[in-house]
The first five atom37 places (N, CA, C, CB, O) and aatype in JSON, in Angstrom:
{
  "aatype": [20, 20, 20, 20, 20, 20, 20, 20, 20, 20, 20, 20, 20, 20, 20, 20, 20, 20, 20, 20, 20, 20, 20, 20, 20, 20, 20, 20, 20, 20, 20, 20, 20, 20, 20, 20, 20, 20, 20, 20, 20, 20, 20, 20, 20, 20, 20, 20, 20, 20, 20, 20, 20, 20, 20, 20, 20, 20, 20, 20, 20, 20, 20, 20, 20, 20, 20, 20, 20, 20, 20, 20, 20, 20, 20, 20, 20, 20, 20, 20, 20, 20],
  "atom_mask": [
    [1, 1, 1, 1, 1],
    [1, 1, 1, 1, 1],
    [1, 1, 1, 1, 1],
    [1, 1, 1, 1, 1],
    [1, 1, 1, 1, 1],
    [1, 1, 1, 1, 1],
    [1, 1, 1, 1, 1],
    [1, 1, 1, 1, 1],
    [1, 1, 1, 1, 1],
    [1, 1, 1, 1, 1],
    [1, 1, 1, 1, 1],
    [1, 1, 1, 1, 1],
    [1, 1, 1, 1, 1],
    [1, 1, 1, 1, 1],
    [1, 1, 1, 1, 1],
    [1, 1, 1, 1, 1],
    [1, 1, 1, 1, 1],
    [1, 1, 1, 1, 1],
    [1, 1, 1, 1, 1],
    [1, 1, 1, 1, 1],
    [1, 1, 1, 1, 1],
    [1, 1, 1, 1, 1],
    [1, 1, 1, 1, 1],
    [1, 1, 1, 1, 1],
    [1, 1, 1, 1, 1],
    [1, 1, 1, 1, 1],
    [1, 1, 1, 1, 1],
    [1, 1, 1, 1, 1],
    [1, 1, 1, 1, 1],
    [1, 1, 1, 1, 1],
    [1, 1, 1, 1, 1],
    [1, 1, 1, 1, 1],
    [1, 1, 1, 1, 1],
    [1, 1, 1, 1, 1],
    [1, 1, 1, 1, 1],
    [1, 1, 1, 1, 1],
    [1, 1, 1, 1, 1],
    [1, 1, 1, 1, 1],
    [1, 1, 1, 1, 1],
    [1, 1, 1, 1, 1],
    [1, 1, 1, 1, 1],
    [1, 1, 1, 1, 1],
    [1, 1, 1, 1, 1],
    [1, 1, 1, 1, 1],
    [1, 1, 1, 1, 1],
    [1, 1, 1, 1, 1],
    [1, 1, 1, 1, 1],
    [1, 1, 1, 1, 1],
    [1, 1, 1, 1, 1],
    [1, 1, 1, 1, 1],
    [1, 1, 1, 1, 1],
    [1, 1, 1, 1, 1],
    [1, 1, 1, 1, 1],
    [1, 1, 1, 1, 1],
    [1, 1, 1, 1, 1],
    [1, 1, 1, 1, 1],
    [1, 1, 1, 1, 1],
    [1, 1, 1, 1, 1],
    [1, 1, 1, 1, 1],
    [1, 1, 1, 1, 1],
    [1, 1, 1, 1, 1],
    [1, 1, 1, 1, 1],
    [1, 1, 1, 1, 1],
    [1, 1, 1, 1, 1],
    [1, 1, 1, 1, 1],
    [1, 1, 1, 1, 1],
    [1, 1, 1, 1, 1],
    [1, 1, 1, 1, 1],
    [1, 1, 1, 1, 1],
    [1, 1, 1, 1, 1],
    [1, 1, 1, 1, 1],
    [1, 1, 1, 1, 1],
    [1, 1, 1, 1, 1],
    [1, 1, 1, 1, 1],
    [1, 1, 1, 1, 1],
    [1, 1, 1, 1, 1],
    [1, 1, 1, 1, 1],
    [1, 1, 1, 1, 1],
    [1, 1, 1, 1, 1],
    [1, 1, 1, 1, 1],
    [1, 1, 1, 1, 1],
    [1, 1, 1, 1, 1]
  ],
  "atom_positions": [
    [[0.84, -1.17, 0.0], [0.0, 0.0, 0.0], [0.89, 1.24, 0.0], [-0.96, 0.0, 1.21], [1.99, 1.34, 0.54]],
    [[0.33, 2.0, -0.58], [1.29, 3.37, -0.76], [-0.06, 4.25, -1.05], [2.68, 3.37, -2.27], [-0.97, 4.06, -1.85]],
    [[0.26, 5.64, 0.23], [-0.12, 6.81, 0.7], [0.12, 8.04, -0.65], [0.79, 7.04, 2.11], [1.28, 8.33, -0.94]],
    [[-0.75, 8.52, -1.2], [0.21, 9.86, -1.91], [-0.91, 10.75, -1.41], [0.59, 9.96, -3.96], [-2.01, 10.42, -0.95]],
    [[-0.34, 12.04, -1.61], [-0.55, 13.0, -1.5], [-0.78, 14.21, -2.31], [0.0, 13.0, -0.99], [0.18, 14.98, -2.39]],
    [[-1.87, 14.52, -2.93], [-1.81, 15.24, -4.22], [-2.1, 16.26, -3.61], [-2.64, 14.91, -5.43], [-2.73, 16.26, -2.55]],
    [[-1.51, 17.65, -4.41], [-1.36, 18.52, -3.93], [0.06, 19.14, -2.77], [-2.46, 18.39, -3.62], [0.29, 20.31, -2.43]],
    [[0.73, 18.0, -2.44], [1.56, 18.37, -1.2], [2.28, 19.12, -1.52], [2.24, 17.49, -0.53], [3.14, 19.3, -0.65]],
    [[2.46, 19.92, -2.72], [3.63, 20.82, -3.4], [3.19, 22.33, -2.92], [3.67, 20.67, -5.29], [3.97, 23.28, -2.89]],
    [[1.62, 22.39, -2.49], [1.69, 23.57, -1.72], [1.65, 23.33, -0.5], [0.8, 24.44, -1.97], [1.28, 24.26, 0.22]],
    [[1.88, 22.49, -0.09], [2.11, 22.55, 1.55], [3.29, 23.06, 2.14], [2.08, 21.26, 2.14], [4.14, 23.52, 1.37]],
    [[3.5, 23.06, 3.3], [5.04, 23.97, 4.03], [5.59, 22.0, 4.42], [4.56, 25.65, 6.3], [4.84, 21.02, 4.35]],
    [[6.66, 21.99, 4.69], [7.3, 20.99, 5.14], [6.18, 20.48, 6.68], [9.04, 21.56, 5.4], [5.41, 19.53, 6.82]],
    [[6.48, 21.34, 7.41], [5.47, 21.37, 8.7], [4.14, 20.3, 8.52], [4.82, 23.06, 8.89], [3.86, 19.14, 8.82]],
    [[3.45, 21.61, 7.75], [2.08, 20.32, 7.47], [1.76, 19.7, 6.46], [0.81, 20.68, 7.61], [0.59, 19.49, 6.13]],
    [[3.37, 19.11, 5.47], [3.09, 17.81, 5.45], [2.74, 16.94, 6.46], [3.89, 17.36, 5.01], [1.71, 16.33, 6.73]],
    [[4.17, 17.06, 7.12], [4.31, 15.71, 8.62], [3.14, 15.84, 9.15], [5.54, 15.93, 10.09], [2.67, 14.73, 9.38]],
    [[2.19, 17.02, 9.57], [1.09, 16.88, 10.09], [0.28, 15.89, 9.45], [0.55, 18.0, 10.17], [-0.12, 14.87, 10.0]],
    [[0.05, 16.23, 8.26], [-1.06, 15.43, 7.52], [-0.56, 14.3, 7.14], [-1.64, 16.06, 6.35], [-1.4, 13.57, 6.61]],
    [[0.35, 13.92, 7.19], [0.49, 12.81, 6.77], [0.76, 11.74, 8.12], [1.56, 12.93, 5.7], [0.69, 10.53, 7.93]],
    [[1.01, 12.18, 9.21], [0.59, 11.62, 10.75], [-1.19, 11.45, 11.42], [1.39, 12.83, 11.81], [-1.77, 10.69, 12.2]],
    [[-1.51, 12.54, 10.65], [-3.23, 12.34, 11.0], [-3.71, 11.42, 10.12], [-4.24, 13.71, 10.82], [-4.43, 10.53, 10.56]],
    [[-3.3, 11.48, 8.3], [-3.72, 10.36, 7.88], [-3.69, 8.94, 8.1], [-3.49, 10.45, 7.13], [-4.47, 8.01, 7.92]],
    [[-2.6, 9.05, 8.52], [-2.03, 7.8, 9.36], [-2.6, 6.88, 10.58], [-0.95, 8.26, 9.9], [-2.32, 5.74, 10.95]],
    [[-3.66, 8.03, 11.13], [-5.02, 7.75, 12.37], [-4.16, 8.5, 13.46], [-5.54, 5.69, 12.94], [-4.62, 8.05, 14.51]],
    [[-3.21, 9.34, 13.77], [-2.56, 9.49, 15.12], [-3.28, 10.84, 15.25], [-0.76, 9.47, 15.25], [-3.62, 11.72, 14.46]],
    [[-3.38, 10.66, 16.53], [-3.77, 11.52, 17.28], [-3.1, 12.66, 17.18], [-3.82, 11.13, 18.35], [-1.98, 12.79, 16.69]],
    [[-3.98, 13.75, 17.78], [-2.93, 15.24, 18.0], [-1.96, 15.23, 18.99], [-3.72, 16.58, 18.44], [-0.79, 15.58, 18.92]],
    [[-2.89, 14.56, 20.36], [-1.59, 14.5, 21.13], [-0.6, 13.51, 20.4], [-1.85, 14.0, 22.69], [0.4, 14.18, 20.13]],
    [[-0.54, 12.99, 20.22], [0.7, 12.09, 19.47], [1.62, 12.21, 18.47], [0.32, 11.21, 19.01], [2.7, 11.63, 18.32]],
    [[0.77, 13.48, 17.47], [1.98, 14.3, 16.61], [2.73, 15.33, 17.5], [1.33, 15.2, 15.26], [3.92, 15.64, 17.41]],
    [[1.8, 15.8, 18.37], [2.55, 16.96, 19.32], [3.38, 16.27, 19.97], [1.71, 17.83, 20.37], [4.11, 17.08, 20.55]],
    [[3.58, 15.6, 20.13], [4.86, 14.63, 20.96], [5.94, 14.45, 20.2], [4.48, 13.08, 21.36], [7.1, 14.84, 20.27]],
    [[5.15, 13.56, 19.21], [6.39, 13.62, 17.93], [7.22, 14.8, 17.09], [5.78, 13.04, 16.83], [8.34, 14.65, 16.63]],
    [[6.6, 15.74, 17.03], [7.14, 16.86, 16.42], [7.07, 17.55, 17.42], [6.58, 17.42, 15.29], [6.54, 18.58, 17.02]],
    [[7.3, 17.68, 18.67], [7.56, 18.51, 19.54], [7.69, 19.93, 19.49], [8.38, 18.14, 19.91], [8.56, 20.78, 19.64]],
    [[5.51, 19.78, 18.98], [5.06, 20.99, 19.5], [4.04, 21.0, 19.78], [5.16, 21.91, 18.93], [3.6, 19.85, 19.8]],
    [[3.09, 21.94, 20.11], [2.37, 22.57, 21.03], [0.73, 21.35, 20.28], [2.46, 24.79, 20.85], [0.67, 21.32, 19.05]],
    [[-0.36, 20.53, 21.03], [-1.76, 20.61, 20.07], [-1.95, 21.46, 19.26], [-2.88, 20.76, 20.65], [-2.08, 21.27, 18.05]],
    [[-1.99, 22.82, 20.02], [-2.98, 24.03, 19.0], [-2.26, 24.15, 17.77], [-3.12, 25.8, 19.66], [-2.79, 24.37, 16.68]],
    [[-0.97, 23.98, 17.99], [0.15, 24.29, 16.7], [-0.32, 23.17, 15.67], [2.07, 24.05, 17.17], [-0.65, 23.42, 14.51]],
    [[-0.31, 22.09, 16.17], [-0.99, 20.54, 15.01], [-2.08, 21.19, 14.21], [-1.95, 18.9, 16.02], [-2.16, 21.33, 12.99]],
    [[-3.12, 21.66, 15.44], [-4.67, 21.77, 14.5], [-4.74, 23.38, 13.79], [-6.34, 21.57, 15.79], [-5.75, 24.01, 13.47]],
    [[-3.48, 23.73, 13.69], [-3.57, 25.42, 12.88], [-2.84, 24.58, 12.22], [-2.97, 27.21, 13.45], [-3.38, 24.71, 11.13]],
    [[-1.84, 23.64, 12.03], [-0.8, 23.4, 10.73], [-1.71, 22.33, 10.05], [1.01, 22.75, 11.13], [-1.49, 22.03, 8.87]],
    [[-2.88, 21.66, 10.86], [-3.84, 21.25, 9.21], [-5.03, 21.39, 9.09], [-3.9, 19.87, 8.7], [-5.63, 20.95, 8.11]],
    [[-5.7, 22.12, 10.18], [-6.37, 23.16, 8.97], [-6.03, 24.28, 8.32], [-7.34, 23.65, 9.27], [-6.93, 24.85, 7.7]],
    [[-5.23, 24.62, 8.31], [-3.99, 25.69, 7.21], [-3.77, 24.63, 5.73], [-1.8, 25.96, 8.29], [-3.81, 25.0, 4.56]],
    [[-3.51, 23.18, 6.26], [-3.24, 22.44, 4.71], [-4.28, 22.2, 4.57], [-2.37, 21.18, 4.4], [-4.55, 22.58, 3.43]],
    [[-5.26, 21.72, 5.07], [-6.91, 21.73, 4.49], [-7.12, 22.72, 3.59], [-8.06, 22.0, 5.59], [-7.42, 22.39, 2.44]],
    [[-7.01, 24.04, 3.92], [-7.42, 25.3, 3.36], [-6.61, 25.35, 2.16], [-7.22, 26.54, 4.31], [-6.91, 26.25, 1.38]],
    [[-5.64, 24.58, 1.83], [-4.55, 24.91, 1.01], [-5.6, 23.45, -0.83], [-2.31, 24.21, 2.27], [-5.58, 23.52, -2.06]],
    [[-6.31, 22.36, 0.32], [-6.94, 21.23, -1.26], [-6.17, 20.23, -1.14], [-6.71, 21.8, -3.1], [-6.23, 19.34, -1.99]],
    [[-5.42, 20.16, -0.24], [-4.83, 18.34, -0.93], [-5.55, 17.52, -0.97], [-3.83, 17.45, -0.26], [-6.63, 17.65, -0.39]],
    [[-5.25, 16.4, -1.62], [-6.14, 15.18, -1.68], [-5.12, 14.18, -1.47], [-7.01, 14.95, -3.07], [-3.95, 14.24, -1.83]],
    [[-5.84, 13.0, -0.67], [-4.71, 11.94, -0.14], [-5.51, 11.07, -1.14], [-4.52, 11.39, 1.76], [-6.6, 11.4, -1.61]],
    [[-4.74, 9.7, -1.45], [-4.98, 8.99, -2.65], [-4.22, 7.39, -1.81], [-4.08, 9.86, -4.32], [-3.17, 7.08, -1.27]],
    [[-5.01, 7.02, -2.02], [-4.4, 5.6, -1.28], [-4.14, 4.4, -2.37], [-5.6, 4.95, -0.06], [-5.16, 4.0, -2.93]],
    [[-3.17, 3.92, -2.65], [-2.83, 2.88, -3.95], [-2.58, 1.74, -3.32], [-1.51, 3.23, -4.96], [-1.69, 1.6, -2.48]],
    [[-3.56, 0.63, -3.78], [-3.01, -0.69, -3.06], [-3.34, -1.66, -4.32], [-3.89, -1.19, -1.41], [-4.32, -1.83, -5.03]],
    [[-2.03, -2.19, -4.24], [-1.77, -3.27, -5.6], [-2.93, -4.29, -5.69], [-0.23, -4.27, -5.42], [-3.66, -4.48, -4.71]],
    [[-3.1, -4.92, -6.78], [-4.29, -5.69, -6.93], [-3.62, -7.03, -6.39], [-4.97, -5.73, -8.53], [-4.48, -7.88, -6.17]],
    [[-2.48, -7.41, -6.16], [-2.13, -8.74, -5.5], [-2.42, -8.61, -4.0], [-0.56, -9.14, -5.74], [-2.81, -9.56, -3.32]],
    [[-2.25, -7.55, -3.6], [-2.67, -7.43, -2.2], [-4.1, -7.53, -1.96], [-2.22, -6.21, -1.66], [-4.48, -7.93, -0.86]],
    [[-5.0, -7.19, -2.93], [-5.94, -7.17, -2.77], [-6.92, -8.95, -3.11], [-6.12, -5.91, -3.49], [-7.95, -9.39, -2.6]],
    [[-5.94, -9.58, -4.2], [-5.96, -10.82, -4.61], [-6.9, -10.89, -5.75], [-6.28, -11.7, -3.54], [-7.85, -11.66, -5.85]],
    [[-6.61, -10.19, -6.42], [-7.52, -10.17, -7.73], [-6.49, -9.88, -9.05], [-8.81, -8.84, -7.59], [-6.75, -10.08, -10.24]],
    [[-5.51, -9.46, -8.58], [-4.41, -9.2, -10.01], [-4.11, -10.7, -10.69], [-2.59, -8.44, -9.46], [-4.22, -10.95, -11.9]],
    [[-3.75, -11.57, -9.74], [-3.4, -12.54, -10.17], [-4.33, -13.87, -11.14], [-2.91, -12.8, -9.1], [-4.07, -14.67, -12.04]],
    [[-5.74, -13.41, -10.1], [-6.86, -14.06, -11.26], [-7.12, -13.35, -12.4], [-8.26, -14.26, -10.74], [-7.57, -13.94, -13.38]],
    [[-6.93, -12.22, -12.41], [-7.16, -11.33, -14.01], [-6.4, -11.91, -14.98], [-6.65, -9.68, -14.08], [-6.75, -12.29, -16.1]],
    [[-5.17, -11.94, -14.37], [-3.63, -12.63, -15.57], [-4.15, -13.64, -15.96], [-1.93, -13.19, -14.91], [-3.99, -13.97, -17.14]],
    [[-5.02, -14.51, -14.98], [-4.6, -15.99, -15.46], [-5.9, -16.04, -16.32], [-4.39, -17.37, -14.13], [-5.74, -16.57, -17.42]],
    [[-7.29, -15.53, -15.99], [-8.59, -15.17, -17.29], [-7.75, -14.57, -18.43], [-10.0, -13.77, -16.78], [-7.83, -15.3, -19.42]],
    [[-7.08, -13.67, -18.59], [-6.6, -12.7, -19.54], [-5.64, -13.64, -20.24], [-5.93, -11.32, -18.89], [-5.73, -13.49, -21.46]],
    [[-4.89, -14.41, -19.94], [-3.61, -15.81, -20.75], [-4.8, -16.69, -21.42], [-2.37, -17.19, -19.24], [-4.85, -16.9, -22.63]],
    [[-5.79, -17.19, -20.46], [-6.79, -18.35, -21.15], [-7.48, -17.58, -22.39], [-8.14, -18.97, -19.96], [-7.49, -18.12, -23.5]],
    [[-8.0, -16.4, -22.21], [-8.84, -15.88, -23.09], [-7.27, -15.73, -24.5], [-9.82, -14.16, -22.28], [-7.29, -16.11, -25.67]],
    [[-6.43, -15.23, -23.95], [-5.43, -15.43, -25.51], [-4.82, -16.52, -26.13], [-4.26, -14.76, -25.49], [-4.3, -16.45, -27.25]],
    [[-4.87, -17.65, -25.37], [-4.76, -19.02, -25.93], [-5.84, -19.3, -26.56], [-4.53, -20.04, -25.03], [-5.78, -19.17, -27.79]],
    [[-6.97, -19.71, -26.03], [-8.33, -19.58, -27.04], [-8.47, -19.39, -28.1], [-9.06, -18.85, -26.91], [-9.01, -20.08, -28.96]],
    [[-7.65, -17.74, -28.22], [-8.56, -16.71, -29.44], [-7.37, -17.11, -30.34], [-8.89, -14.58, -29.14], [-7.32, -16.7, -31.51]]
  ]
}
């Protein structure tokens, strides 16, 4: 699985790490720990990137999901066939 982030090119360095720790499910107290600073500072650095449009985009391979591998193998039978 892989996280992107569209839009993160207008973000500040700051609230990336924010947003990308909340996307993550962590808490405020728990980024404020980690980035050692203040709650209020967390929830002004993303709703500041809120205000800014990113969109998070979540990519998870179709083998992980377990369907890539039955597509291949319909998709080989159907070209032997034809």
């Amino acid at each position: 699985m892989k996280i992107e982030i569209r839009g993160a090119e207008r973000l500040s360095f700051r609230e990336r790490q924010v947003v990308v720790l909340k996307e993550m499910g962590k808490s405020t107290e728990t980024i404020a720990r980690t980035l050692g600073i203040s709650t209020s500072t967390v929830g002004t650095l993303y709703n500041r990137a809120k205000s800014k449009g990113y969109e998070v985009v979540i990519v998870i391979p179709g083998e992980v999901l377990g369907i890539l591998g039955a597509y291949d193998e319909e998709e080989t039978k159907d070209k032997d066939q034809g």
